[in-house]
C-alpha positions in Angstrom: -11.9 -12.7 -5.4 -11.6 -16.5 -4.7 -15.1 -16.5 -2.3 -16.8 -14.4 -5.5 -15.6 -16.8 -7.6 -16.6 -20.2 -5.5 -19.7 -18.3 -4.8 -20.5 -18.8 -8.3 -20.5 -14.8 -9.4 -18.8 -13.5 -12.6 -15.8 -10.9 -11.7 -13.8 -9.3 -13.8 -10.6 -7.4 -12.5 -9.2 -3.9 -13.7 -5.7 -3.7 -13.7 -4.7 -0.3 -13.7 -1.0 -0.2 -13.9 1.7 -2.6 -13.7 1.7 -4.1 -9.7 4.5 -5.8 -8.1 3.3 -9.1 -7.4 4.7 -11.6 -4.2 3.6 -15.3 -2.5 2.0 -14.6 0.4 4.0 -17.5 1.6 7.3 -16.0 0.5 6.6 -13.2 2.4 6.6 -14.9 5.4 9.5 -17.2 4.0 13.2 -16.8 6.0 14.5 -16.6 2.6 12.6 -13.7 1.8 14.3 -11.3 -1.0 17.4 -13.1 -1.0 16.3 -16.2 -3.2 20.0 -16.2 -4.6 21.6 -16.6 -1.3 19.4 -18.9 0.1 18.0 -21.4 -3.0 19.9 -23.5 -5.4 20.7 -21.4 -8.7 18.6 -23.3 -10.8 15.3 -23.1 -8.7 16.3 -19.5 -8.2 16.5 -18.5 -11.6 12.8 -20.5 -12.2 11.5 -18.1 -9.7 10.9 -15.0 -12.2 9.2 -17.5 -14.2 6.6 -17.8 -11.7 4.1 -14.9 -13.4 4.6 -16.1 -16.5 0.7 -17.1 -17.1 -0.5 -14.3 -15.5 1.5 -12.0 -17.7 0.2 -13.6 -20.9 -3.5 -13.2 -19.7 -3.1 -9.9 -19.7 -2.1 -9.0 -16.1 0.5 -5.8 -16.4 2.9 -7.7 -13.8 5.9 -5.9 -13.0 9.0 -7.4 -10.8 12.7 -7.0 -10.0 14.1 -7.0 -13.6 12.7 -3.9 -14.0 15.4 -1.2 -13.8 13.4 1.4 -12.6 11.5 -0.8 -9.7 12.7 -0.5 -6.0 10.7 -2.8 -3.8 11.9 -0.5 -0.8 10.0 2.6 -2.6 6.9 0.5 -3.3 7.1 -0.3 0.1 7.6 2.5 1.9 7.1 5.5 0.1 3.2 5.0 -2.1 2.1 2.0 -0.1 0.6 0.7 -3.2 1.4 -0.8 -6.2 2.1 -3.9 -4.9 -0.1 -7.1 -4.3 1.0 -10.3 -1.9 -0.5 -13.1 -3.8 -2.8 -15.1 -1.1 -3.7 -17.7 -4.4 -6.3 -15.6 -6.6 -3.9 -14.9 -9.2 -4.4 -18.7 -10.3 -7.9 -17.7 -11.4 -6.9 -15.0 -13.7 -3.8 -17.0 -15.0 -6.4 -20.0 -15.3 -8.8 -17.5 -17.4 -11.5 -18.1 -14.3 -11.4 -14.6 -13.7 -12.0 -12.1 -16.3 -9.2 -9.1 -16.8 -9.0 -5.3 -18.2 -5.4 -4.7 -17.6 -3.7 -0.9 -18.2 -6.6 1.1 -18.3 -8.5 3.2 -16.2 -11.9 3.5 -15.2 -13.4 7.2 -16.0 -16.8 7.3 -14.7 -19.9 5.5 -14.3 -22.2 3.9 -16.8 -26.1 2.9 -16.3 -24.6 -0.7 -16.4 -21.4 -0.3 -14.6 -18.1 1.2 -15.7 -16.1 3.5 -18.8 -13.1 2.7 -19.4 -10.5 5.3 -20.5 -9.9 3.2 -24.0 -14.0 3.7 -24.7 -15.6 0.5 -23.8 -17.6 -0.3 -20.9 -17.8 -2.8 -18.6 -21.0 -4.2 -17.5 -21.2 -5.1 -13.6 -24.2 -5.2 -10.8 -21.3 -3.9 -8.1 -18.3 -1.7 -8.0 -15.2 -2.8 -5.2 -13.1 0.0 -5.5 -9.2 -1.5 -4.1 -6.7 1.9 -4.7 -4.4 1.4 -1.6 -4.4 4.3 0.8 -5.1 7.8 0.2 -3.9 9.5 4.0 0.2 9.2 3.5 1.0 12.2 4.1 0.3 12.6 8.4 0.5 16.8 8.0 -2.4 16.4 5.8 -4.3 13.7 8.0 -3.4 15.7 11.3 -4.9 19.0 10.4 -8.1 17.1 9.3 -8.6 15.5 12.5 -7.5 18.5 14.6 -9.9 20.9 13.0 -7.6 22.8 11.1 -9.7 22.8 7.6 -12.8 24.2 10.0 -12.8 28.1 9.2 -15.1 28.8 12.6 -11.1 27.8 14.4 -9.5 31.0 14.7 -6.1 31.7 15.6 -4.7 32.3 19.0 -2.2 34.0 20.6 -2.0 31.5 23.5 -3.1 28.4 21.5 -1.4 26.2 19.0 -3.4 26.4 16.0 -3.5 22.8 14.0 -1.6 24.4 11.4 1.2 25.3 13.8 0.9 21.6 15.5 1.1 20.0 11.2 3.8 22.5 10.3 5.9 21.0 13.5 5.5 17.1 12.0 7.9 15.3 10.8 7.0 13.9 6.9 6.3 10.7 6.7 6.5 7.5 4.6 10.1 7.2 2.6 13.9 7.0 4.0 15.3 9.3 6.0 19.5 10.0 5.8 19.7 7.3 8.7 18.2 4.7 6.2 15.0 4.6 8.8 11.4 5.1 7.6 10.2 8.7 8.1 8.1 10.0 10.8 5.7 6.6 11.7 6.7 4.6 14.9 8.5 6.9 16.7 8.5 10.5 18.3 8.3 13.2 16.2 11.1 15.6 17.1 9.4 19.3 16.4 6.4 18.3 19.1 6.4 17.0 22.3 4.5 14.1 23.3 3.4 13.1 19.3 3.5 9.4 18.1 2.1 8.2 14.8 1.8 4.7 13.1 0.4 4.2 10.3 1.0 1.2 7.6 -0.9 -2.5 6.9 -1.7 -4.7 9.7 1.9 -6.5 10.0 3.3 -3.0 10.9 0.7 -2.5 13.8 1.5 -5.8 14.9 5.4 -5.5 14.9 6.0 -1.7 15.9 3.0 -1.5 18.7 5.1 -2.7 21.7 8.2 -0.2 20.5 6.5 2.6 20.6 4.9 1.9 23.5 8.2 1.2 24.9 9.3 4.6 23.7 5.8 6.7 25.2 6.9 4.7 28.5 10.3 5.7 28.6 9.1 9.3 27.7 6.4 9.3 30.7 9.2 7.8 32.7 12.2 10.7 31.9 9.4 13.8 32.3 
């Protein structure tokens, strides 16, 4: 948004539903989510504040006040809703950028976009940004094994994909040991099966574990 914007092009943003929004540089701040145990009270208390433009031009911004937000499920469980602030926020706040917040796009106009409240929105290109659609790794694994193929018949000798899914653990969310589900580490049902998945900090992070773990696997067989 900032390179459209120095580039010189009008952009407008559609906000679809209310986002949890984060600094980019408190992300990678050691103070992280405990701003109360690590900040003065009164620069702590300043820090909810910090939204406050972008909320009164229109931005649906949502954070920890809410009672029914959990950063954990945001997280970890729809890998969306959220947005770490890298500084283009500033041009919506700053009016810069233009903003349809809560509403929907419902199909395609000659000149751009309907919106679900009637109006259109005029626009020479589309960039959709909706998160990730492949959560659920049953679903992703019987796509990429061939099990939505109807020429793959079943076997008596051969796993079908559908047995090979139905053996996965699910994934994304917390399991009873407070771990995330099913990414990063063996899956119990079936031998020899590792997934990742998540952003690029997770790759980063949990590559060399679970290569540790497929090592320690080869190893012990």
């Amino acid at each position: 948004m900032r390179d459209w914007y120095a580039a010189g092009l009008k952009t407008t943003m559609v906000a679809r539903s209310q986002t949890y929004i984060f600094p980019y540089k408190y992300v990678m701040s050691p103070h992280s989510f405990g701003a109360y145990d690590n900040l003065p009270l009164e620069v702590a208390d300043r820090i909810f504040d910090r939204y406050l433009s972008l909320a009164q031009a229109g931005f649906p911004v949502l954070d920890s006040r809410d009672p029914s937000f959990n950063v954990q499920s945001i997280l970890n469980e729809r890998g969306s809703g959220h947005y770490a602030d890298v500084g283009g926020t500033e041009l919506i706040a700053k009016g810069k950028v233009a903003l349809r917040g809560c509403i929907e796009p419902v199909g395609y106009a000659e000149t751009g976009l309907r919106l679900s409240n009637g109006s259109a929105l005029s626009t020479d290109a589309v960039i959709w940004c909706t998160g990730f659609a492949d959560k659920n790794v049953r679903t992703t694994a019987l796509r990429v094994l061939g099990g939505t193929d109807p020429d793959i018949k079943h076997k008596s000798d051969v796993l079908h994909p559908t047995d090979i899914t139905a053996r996965l653990d699910a994934t994304w969310g917390v399991d009873a040991e407070g771990e995330v589900r099913g990414v990063w580490k063996r899956h119990l049902r079936m031998d020899n099966y590792w997934v990742m998945g998540g952003v690029l900090q997770h790759q980063r992070w949990w590559s060399r574990p679970m290569a540790q773990q497929i090592k320690l696997a080869v190893c012990l067989s």
